[in-house]
C-alpha positions in Angstrom: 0.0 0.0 0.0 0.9 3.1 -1.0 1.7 6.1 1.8 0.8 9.6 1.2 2.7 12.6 2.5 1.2 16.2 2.9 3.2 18.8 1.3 2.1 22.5 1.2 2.6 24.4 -2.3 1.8 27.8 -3.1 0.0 28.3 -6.6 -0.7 31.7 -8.1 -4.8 31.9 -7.9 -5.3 32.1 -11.6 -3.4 28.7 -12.0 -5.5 27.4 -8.4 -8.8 27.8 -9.8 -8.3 26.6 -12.9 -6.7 23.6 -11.7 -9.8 23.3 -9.2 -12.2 23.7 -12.1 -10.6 21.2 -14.2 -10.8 18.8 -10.9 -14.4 19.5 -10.8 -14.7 19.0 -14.4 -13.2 15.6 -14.3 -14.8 14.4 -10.7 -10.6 13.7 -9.6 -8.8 15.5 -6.7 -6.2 18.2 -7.4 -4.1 15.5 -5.4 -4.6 13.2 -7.8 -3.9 15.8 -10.8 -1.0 17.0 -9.3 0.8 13.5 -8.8 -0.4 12.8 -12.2 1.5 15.5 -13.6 4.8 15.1 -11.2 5.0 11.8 -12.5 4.5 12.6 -15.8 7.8 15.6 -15.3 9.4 12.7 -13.9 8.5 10.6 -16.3 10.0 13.1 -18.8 13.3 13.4 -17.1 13.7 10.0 -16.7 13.8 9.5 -20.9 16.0 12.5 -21.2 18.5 11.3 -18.8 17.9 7.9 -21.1 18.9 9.6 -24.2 21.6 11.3 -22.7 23.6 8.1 -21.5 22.9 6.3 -25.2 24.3 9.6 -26.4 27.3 10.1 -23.8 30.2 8.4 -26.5 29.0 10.6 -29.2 31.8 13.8 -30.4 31.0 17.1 -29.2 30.8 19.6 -31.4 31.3 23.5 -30.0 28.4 25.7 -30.9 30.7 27.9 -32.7 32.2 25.4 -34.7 28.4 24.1 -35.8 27.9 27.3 -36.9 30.9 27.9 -38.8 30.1 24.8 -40.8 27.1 26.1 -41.5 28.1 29.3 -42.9 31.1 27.1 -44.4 28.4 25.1 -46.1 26.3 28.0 -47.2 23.2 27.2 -45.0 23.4 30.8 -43.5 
């Protein structure tokens, strides 16, 4: 079973009531909607940090010397 724990945040009204409304709308908790989209940030993360260890061998390439290859190249 999962435990909860109580955590106080601070949302400016506009984004309060609208998050209370869309609760309303769709009979859930903001608890609920607000886990939901934690996990989802997390979720998010997770595949970046994912994509960023399959990519950790590849060369790095400077900013400035993408661009110069670019102009090299005549892109800009």
């Amino acid at each position: 079973m999962e435990t909860s724990k109580s955590v106080t945040v601070y949302f400016d009204s506009e984004v309060h009531k609208a998050l209370r409304l869309r609760a309303a709308a769709l009979d859930r908790s903001v608890s609920d909607m607000v886990n939901d989209a934690v996990r989802a940030s997390l979720a998010e993360d997770a595949e970046d940090l994912e994509a960023f260890s399959e990519r950790r061998n590849e060369k790095s390439v400077s900013f400035e010397t993408f661009v110069t290859g670019l102009k090299r190249r005549g892109k800009i």
